[in-house]
MARGUGU-505172 format. One record per residue (C-alpha): x, y, z; residue in one letter. Coordinates in steps of 0.2 Angstrom, whole numbers, plus 5000, padded with zeros to 4 digits. Each point is the difference from the previous one (the first is absolute). Layout:
REM MARGUGU-505172
XYZa ...
REM end
This chain:
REM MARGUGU-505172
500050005000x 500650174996x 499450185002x 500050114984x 499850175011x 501050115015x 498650035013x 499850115017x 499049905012x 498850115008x 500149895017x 501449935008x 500249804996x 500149955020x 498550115004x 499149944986x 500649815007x 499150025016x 498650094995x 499549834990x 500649885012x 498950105013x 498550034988x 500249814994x 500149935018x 498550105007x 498949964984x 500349805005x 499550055019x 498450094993x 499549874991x 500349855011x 499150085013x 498550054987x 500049794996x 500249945018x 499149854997x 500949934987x 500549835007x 501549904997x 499749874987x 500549894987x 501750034997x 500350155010x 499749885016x 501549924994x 501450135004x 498750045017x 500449835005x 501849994994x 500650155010x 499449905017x 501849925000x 501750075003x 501050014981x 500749855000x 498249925002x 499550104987x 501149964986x 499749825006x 498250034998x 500150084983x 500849864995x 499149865004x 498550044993x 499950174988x 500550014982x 501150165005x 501650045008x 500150065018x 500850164998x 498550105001x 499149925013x 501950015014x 499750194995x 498350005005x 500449925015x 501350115005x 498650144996x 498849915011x 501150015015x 499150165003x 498349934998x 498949874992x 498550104998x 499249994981x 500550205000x 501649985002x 500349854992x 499250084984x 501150165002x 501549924995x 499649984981x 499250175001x 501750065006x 500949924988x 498850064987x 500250165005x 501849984999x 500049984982x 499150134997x 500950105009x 501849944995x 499150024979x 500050195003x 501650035007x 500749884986x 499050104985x 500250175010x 501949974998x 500049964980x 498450124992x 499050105013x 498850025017x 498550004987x 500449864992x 500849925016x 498150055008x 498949884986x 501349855000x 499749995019x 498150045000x 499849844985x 501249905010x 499150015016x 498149994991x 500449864992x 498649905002x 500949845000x 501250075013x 498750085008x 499149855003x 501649915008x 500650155010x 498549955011x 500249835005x 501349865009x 500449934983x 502050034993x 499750114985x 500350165005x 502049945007x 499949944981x 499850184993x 501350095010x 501449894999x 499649984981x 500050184999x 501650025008x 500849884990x 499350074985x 500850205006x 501749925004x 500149914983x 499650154990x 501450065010x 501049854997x 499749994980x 500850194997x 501450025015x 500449845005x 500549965018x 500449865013x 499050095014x 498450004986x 500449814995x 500049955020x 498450095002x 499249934983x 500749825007x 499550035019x 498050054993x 499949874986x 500449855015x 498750095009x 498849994987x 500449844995x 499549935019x 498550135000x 499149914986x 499549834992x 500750064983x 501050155009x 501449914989x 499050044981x 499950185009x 501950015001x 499949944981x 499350154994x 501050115010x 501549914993x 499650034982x 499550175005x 501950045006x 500849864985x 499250144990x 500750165005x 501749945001x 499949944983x 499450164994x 501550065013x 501449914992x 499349964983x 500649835000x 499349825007x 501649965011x 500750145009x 500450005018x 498650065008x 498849884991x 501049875004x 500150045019x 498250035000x 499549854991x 501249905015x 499050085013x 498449944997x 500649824994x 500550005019x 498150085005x 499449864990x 501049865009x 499550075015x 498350024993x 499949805000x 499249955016x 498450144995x 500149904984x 499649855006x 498950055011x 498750074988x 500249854990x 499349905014x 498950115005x 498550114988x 499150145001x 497949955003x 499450154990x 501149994983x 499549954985x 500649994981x 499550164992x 499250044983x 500450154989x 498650095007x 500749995016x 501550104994x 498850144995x 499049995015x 501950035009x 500550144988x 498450095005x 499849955018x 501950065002x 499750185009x 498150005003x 498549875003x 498349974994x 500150164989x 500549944982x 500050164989x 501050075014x 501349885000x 500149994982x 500450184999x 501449975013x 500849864990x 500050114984x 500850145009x 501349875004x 500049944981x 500250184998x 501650015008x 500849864992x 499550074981x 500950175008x 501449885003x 500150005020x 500049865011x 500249884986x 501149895010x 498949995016x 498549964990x 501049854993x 500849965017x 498650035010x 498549994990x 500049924985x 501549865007x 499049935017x 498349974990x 500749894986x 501249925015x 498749965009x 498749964988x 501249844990x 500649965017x 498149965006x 499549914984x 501449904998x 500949985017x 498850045014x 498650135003x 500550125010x 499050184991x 499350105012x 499850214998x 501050005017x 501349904992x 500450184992x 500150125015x 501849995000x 500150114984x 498350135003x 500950105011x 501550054984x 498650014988x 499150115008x 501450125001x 500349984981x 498150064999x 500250155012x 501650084991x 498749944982x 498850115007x 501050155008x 500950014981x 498250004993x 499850184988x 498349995000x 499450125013x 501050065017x 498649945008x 500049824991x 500749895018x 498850065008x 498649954989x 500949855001x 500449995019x 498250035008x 499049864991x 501449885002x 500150035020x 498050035002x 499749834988x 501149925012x 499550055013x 498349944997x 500649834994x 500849965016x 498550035008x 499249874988x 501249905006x 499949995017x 498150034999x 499949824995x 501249955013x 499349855012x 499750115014x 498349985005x 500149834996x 501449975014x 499350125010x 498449875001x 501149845005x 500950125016x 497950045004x 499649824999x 501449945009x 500150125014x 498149995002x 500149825003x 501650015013x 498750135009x 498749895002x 501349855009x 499849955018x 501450045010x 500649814999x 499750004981x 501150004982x 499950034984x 500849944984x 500250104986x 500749874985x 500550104985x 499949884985x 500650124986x 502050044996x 501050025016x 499950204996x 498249995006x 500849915015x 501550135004x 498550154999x 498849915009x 501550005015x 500450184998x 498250065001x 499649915017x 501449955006x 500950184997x 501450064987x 501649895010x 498849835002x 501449874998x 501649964990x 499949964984x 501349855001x 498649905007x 498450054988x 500649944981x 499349874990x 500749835000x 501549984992x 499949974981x 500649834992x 501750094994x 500150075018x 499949845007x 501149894989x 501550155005x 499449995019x 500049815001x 501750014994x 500650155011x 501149965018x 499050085017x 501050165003x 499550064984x 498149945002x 500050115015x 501050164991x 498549994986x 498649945013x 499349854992x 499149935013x 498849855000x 498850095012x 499550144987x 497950015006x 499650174994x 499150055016x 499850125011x 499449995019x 499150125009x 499250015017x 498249964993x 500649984979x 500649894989x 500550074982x 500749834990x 500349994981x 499349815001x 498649935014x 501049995014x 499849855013x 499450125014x 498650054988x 499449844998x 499650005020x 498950174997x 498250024994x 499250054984x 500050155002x 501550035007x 500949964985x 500150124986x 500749994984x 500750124989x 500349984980x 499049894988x 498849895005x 500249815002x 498349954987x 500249825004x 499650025018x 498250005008x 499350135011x 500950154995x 499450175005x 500750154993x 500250145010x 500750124987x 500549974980x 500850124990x 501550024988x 501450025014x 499249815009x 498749925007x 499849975019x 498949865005x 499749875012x 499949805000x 
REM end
């Protein structure tokens, strides 16, 4: 990326800095607090429930059971040694979102001006995909901003080349790599991002800093080889092989949601700027690279598209949209034409978004249960038997048991058949150092509750109506009462 103009910026860069990270911060506050009741579910009870252990227990956790590396999640823990709470929790990939946004201005501030510094961090931070992922427990938003780093200090890289920017670009890119299923393919395009510039540097194929940045990542991509083997194993549930339409639907879904002629007008701004000749080599790296990578490797090797797949890069393009825009010669006013309906479109989105959230749903188990632990005699139990995916069982515990119910060591599922053929093989010290136990009940015991992911055997010495169930109904069985049934679960009784 280069600049074409001298500028004067109109506000210092680390006041601007601050004012973002403070405005960014307390926009995250405003909102959690205005959607209090949005519960902790799906996969967002998974890092809730990781962060329950020290580190080491997390990485261990991670790695027994999710598709992803544990980088993220040992960072959220170390954030959630101030506090478990969903705010909190949640506020660290608003933080980070922030972040980028704030380090994209002071980035562009430096290179063209505050104007155009000002648009590439408002579409940076409205993104709706980033939006979306700014507010929840979910690893996306680490993504971005170490992705964005690493695309600064490579621009950086491909012009002046350094050792202090190539032990930066390697530190991030490891990073990334243990962030992320397919942090490695991330690393890919950042690699042939920086291949290149130095090509266009040196104007020949083998110089010496091609060849030293060629070595390095050959040695992120040995290191790269336990994550490797670990998404082999291991798929993602919601993937699937895409068709060509679903490429258009991504090229239009890119910056906005739900808002087609909006999003099309965006993307031909971009096309735009490639016709002008700018940003052609991001588009290819970043853009045009990932979506055929991603669509051969899900049709011929193993599915793995999904639009989330691509927030690694949504973060660069949007800053080659804002300087697009901010060199528009249409009309002075032209960003802001711009600007306003992408931020109020977006806003208006999220809100669709968590408008169909699962709240009231959730919110109806809770009643249910805590009307039924009322109405208990002083020498009474109740078992609550969550039948759905363990993440229904991890939120069930937070919700009534309270935020730090348990560790999550002992609430996994049973170990998988690739688990077990390593662990049968594995001497005792280092069972105990990855906590594969043969007593793993998934339960939890209070003074008059029982939360259990299967029927436990004190629930059996209960009656009827002591024994709730949470999840889908078991058809086959006689005399089933439901007490609630919607899209979240159904809770009935035997």
């Amino acid at each position: 990326m280069t600049s074409s103009t001298k500028h004067v910026q109109t506000i210092p860069a680390n006041i601007a800095f601050g004012l973002i990270v403070f405005s960014g911060i307390s926009f995250f506050i405003f909102w959690s607090v205005l959607t209090n009741t949005r519960y902790v579910l799906g996969d967002e009870a998974w890092g809730a429930a990781a962060v329950l252990g020290n580190i080491w227990e997390v990485a261990v956790f991670t790695i027994r059971w999710d598709l992803h590396p544990p980088l993220y999640y040992m960072a959220l823990d170390l954030w959630a040694v101030i506090s478990k709470s969903d705010l909190w929790l949640r506020l660290f990939s608003g933080t980070l979102h922030t972040l980028s946004a704030a380090f994209t201005y002071l980035w562009i501030a430096k290179r063209y001006s505050s104007k155009t510094a000002a648009i590439c961090a408002c579409l940076v931070f409205f993104n709706i995909i980033l939006l979306e992922y700014s507010m929840s427990i979910r690893m996306y938003s680490w993504v971005c901003l170490l992705s964005l780093i690493v695309y600064f200090k490579t621009s950086t890289y491909r012009t002046k080349p350094s050792k202090a920017n190539l032990v930066w670009i390697f530190t991030l890119e490891l990073m990334l790599v243990y962030s992320h299923a397919i942090g490695l393919a991330f690393v890919f395009f950042h690699f042939v991002f920086g291949l290149i510039g130095l090509w266009q540097l040196n104007n020949r194929l083998l110089s010496r800093q091609i060849v030293t940045w060629a070595v390095s990542h050959v040695f992120i991509a040995l290191l790269s080889l336990p994550v490797l083997a670990n998404s082999m194993i291991k798929s993602a549930g919601h993937a699937y092989e895409p068709s060509l339409f679903d490429a258009f639907s991504l090229l239009n879904s890119l910056f906005i949601s739900h808002y087609l002629i909006f999003g099309l007008l965006l993307s031909a701004v971009l096309l735009f700027g490639i016709i002008k000749k700018q940003f052609i080599v991001e588009m290819v790296c970043y853009l045009l690279l990932p979506i055929i990578t991603f669509f051969l490797i899900s049709i011929f090797v193993k599915p793995m598209w999904l639009s989330r797949n691509f927030v690694f890069a949504l973060p660069i393009l949007s800053i080659c949209l804002g300087v697009i825009i901010s060199q528009l010669r249409i009309h002075k006013l032209m960003p802001i034409v711009i600007l306003v309906p992408f931020m109020v479109l977006n806003a208006l989105s999220l809100n669709k978004i968590y408008n169909d959230y699962p709240n009231q749903a959730f919110e109806n188990v809770i009643s249910i249960v805590n009307t039924k632990l009322a109405a208990l005699k002083k020498d009474q139990q109740l078992c609550v038997v969550s039948t759905a995916p363990l993440g229904q069982y991890w939120t069930l515990n937070r919700y009534l048991n309270g935020n730090e119910w348990g560790n999550p060591m002992f609430h996994q599922p049973p170990l998988n058949h690739t688990w077990q053929a390593v662990s049968d093989k594995l001497p005792q010290f280092a069972k105990t150092l990855l906590y594969i136990h043969s007593d793993e009940e998934n339960v939890v015991l209070a003074e008059n509750m029982i939360i259990s992911s299967h029927r436990h055997p004190i629930c059996d010495t209960l009656n009827e109506g002591q024994v709730l169930y949470v999840g889908k109904p078991d058809w086959e069985k006689r005399s089933i009462k439901l007490l609630s049934d919607n899209k979240f679960a159904a809770i009935y009784v035997l």
